[in-house]
C-alpha positions, 0 to 999 in steps of 0.5 A, a space after each residue: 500500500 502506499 504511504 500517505 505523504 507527510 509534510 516534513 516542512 510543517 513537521 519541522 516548523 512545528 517542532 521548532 515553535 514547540 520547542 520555543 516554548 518552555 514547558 518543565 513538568 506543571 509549568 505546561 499551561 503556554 505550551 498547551 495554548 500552542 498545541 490548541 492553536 495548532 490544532 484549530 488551524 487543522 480544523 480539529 475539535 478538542 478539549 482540555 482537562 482541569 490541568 491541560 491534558 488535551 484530548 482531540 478528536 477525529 470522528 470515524 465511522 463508528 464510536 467503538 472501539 475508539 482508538 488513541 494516539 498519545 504524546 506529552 508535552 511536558 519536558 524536563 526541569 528544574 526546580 529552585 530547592 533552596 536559596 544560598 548563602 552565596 546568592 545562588 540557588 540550589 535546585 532538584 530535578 523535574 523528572 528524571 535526569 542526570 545533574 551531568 547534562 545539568 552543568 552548563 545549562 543556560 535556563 530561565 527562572 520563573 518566579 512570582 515577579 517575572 523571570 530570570 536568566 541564569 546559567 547551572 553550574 558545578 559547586 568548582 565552576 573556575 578552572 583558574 581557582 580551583 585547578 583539577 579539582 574542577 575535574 574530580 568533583 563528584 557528579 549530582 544534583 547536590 553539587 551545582 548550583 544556578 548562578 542567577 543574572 541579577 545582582 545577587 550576593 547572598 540570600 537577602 539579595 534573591 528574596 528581594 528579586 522574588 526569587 523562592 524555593 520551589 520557583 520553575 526552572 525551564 532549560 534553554 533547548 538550543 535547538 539546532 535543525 541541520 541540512 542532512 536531516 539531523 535535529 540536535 535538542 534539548 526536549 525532543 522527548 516528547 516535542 518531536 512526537 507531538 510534532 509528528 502526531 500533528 503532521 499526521 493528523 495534518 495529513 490526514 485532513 487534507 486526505 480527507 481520509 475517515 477513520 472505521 473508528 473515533 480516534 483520539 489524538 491525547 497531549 499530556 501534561 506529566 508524563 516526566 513525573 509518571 502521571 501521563 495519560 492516567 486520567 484523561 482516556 474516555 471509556 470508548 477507548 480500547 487501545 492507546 499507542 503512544 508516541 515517544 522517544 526510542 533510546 539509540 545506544 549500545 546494548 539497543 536496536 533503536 535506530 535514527 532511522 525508521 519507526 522503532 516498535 517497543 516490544 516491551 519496556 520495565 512495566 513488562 511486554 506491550 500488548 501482542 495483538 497490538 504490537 503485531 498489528 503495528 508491525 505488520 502495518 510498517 510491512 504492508 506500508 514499507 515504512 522502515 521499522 525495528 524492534 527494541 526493548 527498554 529496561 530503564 523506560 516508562 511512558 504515557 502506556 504505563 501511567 493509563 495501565 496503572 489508573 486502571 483503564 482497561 485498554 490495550 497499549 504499544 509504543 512507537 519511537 523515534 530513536 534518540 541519541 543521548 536521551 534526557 541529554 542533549 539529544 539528536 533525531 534524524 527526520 526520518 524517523 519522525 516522518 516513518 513515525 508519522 506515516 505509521 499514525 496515519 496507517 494505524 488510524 486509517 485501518 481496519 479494526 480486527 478485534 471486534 469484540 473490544 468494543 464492549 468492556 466487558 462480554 462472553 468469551 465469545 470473539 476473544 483472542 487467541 495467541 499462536 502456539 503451533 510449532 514453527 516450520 523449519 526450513 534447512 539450509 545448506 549451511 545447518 547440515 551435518 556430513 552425515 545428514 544430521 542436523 546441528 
């Protein structure tokens, strides 16, 4: 089948404006004004949680089984821990990362009077003080500290700017979009798999194109701090696939290139049928694909499974080098990632019975137990006609 054309130009416009936008776990509200704004412009009905989680809607043929696509908006940060005695601050993570790609940030502080530039730096910043010792300090959230670029010399001094403990602190993204494809970033986890659920939807209005089921295209607000997509699925809901970031790294088959299927990250396997379906959609469609597991990852699935939400999950990545660092993605992933949304929502359900929550065995699914065939090659034969 052919794939349905992405606009990569859009795709990457997108991507750069969300990424202008800073948006640290809870500090999402203006982020999520910018994706509300993108998707009138598609001409796409949504609507919003109490907090800000969206949930669009493209209508299909039927209401049930409704289907998901997820991505989160929200990214790393930082917060202000404490005000120091040397007028700088100290800060504790938002999210998961390391203090290492901490250490020569620049960033914005959001305080009640307004914001604030400053840089994050180790406890020994100067090499002409300290010498080696600059090399040898330990690494961690305890050992920098965020030099604010106002006058500040002790702690008086930075309450008197509005400075308080508890105060955002959003990381500069310092974006790079390169002529080969490549895109070098900051919070490409998950701004690149919003902007790829949007070229995707983008396609699909200008196709015209309706989906055999009510699709909805989820945005949430905390996915970093492992709440993501727990409370913002409607009962119609079957399945989920959320989009996010792959992991290319040694030990991984994620890849810069293609569509990365998860087959499994550290809350357990994805479900079967889904992931087959996936797989299979990236073969019928020729989009470049691979498979991987994730050890140390949890996403927007987990968070819907662990609410309590009975639907079926996968995860589809764009592979990332140095995640929850600086990162880097090729284009072609998104692109693959983005004509994957578009083949899953344009196609046929298989499991029909998934549009009751609860039924008789009757249209339930099976998993395969027979035994594989095997086919010989020359190279698995024994002199003796025996098998190795």
């Amino acid at each position: 089948m052919p794939r349905m054309r992405i606009d990569v130009e859009y795709l990457a416009e997108v991507l750069k404006h969300l990424l202008e936008i800073p948006s640290p776990s809870s500090y999402t509200d203006n982020v999520v004004r910018a994706c509300c704004e993108e998707l009138a412009s598609l001409g796409v009905p949504f609507e919003i949680t109490r907090r800000g989680a969206i949930r669009a809607l493209v209508r299909g043929k039927h209401r049930r089984p409704a289907r998901a696509l997820a991505a989160h908006l929200d990214t790393l940060g930082a917060q202000v821990r404490a005000l120091k005695d040397n007028g700088r601050l100290s800060l504790v993570s938002v999210g998961t990362w390391s203090a290492r790609f901490a250490e020569g940030a620049r960033c914005t502080i959001f305080s009640e009077r307004g914001t604030y530039r400053g840089t994050i730096l180790p406890l020994l910043a100067s090499g002409h003080t300290f010498g080696d010792a600059v090399d040898t300090q330990p690494t961690g959230w305890d050992h920098v500290e965020l030099r604010v670029d106002a006058y500040a010399s002790n702690e008086k001094d930075l309450s008197a700017l509005g400075i308080a403990i508890g105060d955002i602190v959003a990381i500069d993204p310092q974006p790079e979009f390169l002529d080969n494809g490549f895109i070098v970033s900051r919070h490409l986890d998950d701004k690149a798999g919003v902007a790829a659920m949007l070229a995707a939807l983008k396609a699909l209005r200008e196709a015209r194109k309706v989906p055999p089921v009510d699709t909805f295209f989820v945005f949430t607000i905390s996915e970093e701090v492992g709440v993501g997509a727990a409370a913002v699925l409607t009962g119609d809901i079957a399945s989920m696939v959320t989009i996010d970031n792959g992991t290319t790294a040694p030990g991984q088959n994620s890849r810069e290139f293609g569509a990365t299927i998860a087959m499994a990250d550290m809350s357990g396997p994805f479900d079967y049928h889904l992931t087959q379906k996936l797989i299979r959609l990236c073969q019928d469609n020729d989009i470049r694909f691979q498979r991987d597991v994730f050890r140390f990852y949890r996403s927007d699935s987990a968070s819907a499974i662990v609410a309590g939400h009975d639907v079926r999950t996968a995860l589809v990545t764009f592979g990332v080098d140095s995640s929850h660092g600086y990162e880097r993605i090729h284009m072609h992933a998104l692109r693959s990632v983005a004509e994957l949304i578009t083949a899953y929502v344009l196609s046929p359900v298989e499991i029909e019975r998934d549009a009751v929550d609860v039924g008789p065995l009757e249209g339930f699914t099976s998993q395969p137990e027979e035994a594989a065939e095997q086919e010989l090659s020359p190279t698995s034969e024994t002199t003796d006609g025996g098998i190795r």
